[in-house]
C-alpha positions in Angstrom: -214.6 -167.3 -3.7 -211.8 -164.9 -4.7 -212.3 -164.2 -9.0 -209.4 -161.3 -8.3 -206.5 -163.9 -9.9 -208.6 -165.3 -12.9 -210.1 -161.8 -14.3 -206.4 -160.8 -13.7 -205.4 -163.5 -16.1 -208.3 -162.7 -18.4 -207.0 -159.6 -18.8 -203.8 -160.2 -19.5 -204.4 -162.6 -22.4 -207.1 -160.6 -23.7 -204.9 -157.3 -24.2 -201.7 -159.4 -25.0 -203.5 -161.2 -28.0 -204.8 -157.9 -29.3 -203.6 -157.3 -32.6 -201.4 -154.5 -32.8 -201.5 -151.7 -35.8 -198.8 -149.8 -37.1 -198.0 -147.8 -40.7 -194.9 -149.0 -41.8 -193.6 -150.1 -45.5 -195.7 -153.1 -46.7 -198.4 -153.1 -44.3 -199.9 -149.4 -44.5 -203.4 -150.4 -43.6 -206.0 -152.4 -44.0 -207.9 -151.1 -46.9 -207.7 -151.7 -50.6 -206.9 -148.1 -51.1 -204.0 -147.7 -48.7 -202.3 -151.2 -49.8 -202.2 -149.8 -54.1 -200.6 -146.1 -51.8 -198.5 -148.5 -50.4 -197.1 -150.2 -53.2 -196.3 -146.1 -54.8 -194.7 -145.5 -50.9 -192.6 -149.0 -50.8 -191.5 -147.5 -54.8 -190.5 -144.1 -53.5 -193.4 -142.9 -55.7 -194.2 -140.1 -53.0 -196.1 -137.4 -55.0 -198.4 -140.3 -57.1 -199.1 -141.5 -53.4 -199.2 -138.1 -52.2 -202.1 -137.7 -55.1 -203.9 -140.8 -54.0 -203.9 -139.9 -50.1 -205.5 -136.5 -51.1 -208.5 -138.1 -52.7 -208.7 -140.9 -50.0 -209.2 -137.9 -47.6 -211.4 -135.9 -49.6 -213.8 -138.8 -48.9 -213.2 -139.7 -45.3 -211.8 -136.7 -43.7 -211.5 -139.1 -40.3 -209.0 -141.5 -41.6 -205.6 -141.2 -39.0 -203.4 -143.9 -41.2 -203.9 -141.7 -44.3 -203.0 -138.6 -42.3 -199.8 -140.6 -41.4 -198.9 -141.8 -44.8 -199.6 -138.2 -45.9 -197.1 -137.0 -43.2 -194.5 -139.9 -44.2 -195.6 -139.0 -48.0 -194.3 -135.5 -47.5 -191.8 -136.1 -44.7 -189.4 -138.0 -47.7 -189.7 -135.5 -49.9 -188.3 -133.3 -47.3 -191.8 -130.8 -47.3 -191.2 -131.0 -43.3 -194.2 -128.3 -42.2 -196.4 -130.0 -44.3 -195.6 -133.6 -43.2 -195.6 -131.7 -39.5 -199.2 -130.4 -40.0 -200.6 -134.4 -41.2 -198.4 -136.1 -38.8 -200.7 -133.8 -36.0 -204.1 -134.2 -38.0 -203.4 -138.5 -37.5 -203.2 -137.9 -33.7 -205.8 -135.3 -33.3 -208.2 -138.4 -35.0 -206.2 -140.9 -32.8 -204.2 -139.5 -30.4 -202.6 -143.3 -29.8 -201.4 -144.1 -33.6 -198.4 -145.4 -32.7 -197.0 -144.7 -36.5 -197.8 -141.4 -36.3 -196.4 -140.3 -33.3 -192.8 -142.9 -34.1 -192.8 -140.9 -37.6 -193.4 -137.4 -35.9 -191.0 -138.1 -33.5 -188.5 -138.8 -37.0 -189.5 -135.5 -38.4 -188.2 -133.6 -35.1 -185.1 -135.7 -34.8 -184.7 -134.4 -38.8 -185.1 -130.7 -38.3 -183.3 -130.8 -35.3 -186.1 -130.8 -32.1 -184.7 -133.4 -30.5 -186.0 -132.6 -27.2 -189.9 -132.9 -29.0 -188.8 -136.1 -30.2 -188.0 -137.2 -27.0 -191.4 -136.0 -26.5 -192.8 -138.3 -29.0 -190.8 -141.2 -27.5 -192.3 -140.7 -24.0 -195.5 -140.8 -25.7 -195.0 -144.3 -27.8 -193.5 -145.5 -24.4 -197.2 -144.8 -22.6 -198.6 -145.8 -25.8 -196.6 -149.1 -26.3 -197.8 -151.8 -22.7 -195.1 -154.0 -23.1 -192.8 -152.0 -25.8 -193.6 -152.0 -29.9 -190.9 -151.6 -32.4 -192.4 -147.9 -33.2 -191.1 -147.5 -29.7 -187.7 -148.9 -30.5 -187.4 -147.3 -34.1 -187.9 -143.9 -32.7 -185.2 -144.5 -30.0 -182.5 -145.9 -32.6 -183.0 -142.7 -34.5 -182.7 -140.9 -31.5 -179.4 -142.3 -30.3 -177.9 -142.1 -33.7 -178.7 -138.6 -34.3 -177.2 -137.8 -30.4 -174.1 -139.7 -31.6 -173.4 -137.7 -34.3 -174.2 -134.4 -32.6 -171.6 -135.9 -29.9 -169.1 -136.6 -32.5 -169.4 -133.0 -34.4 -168.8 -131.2 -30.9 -165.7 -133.3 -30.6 
């Protein structure tokens, strides 16, 4: 008997109803702690969110979507190294947070290393099986930033 087509199809459904995890505005993670940061980040309340994410990490030094908001924290108030340096820390703890790589890929299009953020894109591609809107954020930014550069030079 050939089980090739059905554990194909197993599979498939299996990693197409996985659920799918990203930092962005109103749904910053799962935890108690990150949804009252995300209420300060949806407010533009970076450094009382900033303050938060500091403690959170004091207490669980392995937590990638505080990292990220700590880079996106940072990254808005324009502190670019620093966003740069949490932004990294998120993927050294999970080298596939797709948030982190789509908002590291925002803070080279920002201070002008487009070519890493192309970098970053080719990663959220690999990342991404059938595409995620991380994916398609980052290239939108992309493509509007290469417009502009294309416009200047005109």
């Amino acid at each position: 008997m050939n089980y090739t087509k059905p554990l194909i199809c197993a599979l498939l459904v299996s990693a197409l109803s996985a659920p799918v995890y990203a930092a962005k505005p109103s749904s910053w993670g799962e935890s108690d702690a990150l949804g009252g940061v995300s209420k300060k980040i949806d407010a533009q309340q970076y450094d009382a969110a900033i303050l938060d994410l500091e403690k959170i990490v004091a207490k669980d030094a392995d937590n990638a979507d505080a990292y990220n908001l700590l880079g996106f924290s940072n990254r808005k108030l324009k502190h670019y190294e620093v966003a740069e340096k949490y932004y990294l820390r998120a993927l050294t703890l999970n080298p596939k947070h797709k948030g982190a790589m789509e908002y590291l890929g925002e803070l080279y299009v920002e201070t002008n290393r487009l070519d890493q953020a192309r970098d970053m894109l080719t990663r959220l591609d690999e990342a991404c099986f059938f595409g995620c809107k991380e994916y398609r954020e980052l290239k939108a930014v992309i493509e509007q930033k290469e417009q502009k550069l294309e416009v200047s030079a005109n």
